[in-house]
C-alpha positions in Angstrom: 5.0 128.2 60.2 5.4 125.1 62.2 8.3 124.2 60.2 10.0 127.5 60.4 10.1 127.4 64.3 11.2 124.0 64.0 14.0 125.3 62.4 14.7 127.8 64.9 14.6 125.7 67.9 17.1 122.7 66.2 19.1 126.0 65.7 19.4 127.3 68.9 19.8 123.8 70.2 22.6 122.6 68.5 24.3 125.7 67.8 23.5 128.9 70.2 23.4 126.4 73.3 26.5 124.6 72.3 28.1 128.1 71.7 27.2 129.7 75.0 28.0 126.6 77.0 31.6 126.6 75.0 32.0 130.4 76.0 30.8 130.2 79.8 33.5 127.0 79.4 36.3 129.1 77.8 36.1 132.3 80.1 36.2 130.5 83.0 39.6 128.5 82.3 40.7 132.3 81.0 40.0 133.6 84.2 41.0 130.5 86.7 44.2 130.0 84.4 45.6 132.8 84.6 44.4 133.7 88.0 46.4 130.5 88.7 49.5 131.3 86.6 50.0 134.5 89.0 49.8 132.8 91.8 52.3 129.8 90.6 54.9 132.8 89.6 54.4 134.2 92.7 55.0 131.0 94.6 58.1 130.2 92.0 59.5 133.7 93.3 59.2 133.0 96.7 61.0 129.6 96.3 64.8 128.7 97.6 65.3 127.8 93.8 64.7 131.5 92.6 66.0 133.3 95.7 69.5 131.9 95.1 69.6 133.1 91.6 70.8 136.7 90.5 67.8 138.7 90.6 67.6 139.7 87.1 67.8 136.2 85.8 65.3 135.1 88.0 63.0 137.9 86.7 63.7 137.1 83.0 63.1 133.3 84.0 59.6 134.0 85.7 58.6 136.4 83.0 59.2 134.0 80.1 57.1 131.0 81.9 54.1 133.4 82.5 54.2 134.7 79.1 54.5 130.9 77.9 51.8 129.8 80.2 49.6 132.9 79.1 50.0 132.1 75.7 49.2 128.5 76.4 45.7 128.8 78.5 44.2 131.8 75.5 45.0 128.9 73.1 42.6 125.9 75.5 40.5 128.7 75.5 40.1 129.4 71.8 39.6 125.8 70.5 37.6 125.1 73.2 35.2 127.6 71.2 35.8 125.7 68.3 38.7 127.2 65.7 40.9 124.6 64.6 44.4 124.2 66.2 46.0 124.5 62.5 44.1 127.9 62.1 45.5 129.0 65.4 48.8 128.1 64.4 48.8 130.0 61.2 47.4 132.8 63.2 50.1 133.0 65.4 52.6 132.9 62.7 51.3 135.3 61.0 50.9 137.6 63.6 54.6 136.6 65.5 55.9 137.8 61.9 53.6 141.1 61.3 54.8 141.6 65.2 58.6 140.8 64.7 58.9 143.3 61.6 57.1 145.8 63.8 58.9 145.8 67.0 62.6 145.6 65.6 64.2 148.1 67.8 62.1 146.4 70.6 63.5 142.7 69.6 67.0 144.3 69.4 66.3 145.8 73.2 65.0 141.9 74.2 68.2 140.7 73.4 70.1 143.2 74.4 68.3 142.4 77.9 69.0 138.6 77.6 72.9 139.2 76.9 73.0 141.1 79.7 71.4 139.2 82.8 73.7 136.0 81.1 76.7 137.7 81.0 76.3 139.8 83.8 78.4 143.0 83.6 76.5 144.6 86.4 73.8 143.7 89.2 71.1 145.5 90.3 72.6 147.8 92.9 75.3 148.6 91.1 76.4 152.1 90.6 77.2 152.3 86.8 78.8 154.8 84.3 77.7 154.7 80.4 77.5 157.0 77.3 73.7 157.6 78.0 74.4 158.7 82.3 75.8 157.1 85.3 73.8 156.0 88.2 73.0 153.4 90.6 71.2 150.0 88.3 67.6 150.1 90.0 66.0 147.6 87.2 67.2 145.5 84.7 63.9 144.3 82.6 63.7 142.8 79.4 63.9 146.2 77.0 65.3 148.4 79.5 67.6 149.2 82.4 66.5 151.4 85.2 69.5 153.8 86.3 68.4 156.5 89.7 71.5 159.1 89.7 72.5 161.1 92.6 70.7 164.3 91.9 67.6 161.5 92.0 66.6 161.3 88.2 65.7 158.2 86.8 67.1 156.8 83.6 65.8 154.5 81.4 68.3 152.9 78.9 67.8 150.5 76.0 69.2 147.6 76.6 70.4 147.9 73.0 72.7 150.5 73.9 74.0 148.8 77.1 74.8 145.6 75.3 76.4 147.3 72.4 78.7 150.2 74.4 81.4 150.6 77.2 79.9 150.0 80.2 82.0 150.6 83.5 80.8 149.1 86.7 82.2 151.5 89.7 80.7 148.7 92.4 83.1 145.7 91.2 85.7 146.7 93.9 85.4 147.4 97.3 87.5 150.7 97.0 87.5 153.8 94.7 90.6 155.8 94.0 89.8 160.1 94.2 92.3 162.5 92.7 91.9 166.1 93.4 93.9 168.4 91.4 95.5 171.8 92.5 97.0 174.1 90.2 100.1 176.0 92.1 102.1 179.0 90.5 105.2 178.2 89.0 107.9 179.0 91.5 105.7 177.2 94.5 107.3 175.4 97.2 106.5 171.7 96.4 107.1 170.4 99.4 104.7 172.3 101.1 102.4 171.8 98.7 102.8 167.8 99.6 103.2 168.3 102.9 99.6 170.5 102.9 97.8 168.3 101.0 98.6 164.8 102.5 98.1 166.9 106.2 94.4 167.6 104.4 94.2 163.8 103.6 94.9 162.6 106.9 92.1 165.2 108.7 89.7 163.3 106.5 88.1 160.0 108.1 87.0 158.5 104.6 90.5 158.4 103.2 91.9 155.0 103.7 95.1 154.2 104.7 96.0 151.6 103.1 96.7 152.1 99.9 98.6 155.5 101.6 97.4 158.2 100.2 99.9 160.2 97.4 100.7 163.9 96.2 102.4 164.3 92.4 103.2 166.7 90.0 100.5 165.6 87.3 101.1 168.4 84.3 103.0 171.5 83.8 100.4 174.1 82.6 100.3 177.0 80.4 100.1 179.5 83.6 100.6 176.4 86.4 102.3 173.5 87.9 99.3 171.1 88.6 99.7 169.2 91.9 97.3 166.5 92.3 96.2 164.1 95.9 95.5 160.4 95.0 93.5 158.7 98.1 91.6 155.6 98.0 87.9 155.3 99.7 85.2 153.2 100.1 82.9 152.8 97.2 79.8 154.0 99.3 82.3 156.9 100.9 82.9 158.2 97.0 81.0 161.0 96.9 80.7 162.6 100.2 84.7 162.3 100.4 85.2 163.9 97.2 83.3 166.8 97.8 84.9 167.3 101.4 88.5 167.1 99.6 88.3 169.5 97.1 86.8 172.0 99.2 88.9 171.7 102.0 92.1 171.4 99.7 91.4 174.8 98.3 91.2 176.1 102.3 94.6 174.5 103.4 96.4 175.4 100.0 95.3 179.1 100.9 96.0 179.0 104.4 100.1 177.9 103.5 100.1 180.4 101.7 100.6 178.6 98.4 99.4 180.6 95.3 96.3 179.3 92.8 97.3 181.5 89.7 94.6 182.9 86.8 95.5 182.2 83.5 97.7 184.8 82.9 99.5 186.2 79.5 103.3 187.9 79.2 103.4 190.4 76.9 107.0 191.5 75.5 107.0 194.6 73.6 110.3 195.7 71.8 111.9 199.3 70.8 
């Protein structure tokens, strides 16, 4: 009997102690390290180094060092309990390629992310137009972009399908050219229909002068001679200008007296 307690105190001497004391050990530097990690990305966010950068680098910079750093304090932490550094290696490949053949789509989005905040084809802010919506760029994270659009939905895209489609950026230039189409009956004076529609440009204080804003004959329809106004705008003036044109185009057009046909069909009938 005496031996058999022996046993069990040498036991939980050199083995349970040494255990617990590893554990209290490794969950502290979990919970200081990566207590400390936040606060040193938060401090590397807040510096002059970061705030000159592009946003969405800087965001793809300070995620990958606390992902690194992460990564780097769970490893202290698990050999401090005692598994050997070429088991965790071997772990981590293993799982890095069980994880890789998982998450294709999601490596595919990853990259997509990193072509785009190094090649830059639009900044957050940006109002944007693509296959999957158009809407101003709210986020730009690692798998996907964050588009709000002006009926205020939000759209998230894979940055797969940015990276890999047309993507047109509408904020590049300071201006935005608006052409508002009028369809005319054949046989309409022309002239007063440039003469209306450039007086409807002018009584607009979003229209630019500069360039001057221009009426044309754009297509000659099936039942219509379409007369379209080209003005320029501010890019923040887009939308509210648009709408204010084609209404008030449709009013003026009316008010000279200019006809807006229907579609309309001649029938000739012989004998």
């Amino acid at each position: 009997m005496t031996n058999v307690m022996s046993v069990i105190i040498n036991f939980i001497n050199e083995y349970l102690v040494h255990f617990a004391v590893s554990l209290v050990c490794a969950a502290l530097i979990l919970l200081i390290g990566l207590k400390l990690v936040k606060v040193l990305t938060k401090k590397l966010a807040k510096s002059k180094a970061f705030q000159k950068m592009d946003s969405s680098v800087s965001s793809l910079i300070l995620n990958t060092i606390k992902v690194l750093l992460n990564a780097l304090i769970i490893i202290v932490a698990v050999q401090i309990l005692g598994v050997p550094s070429a088991t965790i290696i071997a772990a981590l490949g293993s799982c890095g390629l069980a994880v890789g053949l998982a998450l294709q789509g999601g490596l595919s989005n990853l990259a997509g992310g990193v072509m785009i905040m190094v090649f830059k084809p639009f900044h957050i802010g940006d109002y944007i137009s693509t296959s999957s919506g158009e809407g101003t760029v709210e986020d730009i994270g690692l798998f996907y972009t964050k588009l709000a659009t002006v009926d205020n939905r939000l759209i998230n895209i894979p940055n797969s399908a940015l990276s890999s489609t047309t993507v047109t950026n509408l904020s590049v230039k300071e201006t935005r050219g608006i052409d508002v189409e009028v369809a005319l009956a054949y046989g309409s004076d022309l002239d007063l229909a440039r003469k209306t529609l450039l007086e409807c440009a002018q009584k607009c204080d979003k229209v630019l002068s500069e360039p001057a804003p221009q009426v044309f004959v754009s297509a000659h329809g099936d039942s219509a001679v379409k007369v379209t106004l080209r003005v320029s705008v501010r890019g923040g003036d887009y939308w509210p200008a648009r709408f204010w044109l084609m209404e008030n185009s449709l009013k003026d057009v009316a008010a000279a007296g200019l006809t807006i046909p229907y579609p309309q069909l001649d029938v000739h009938m012989k004998g």
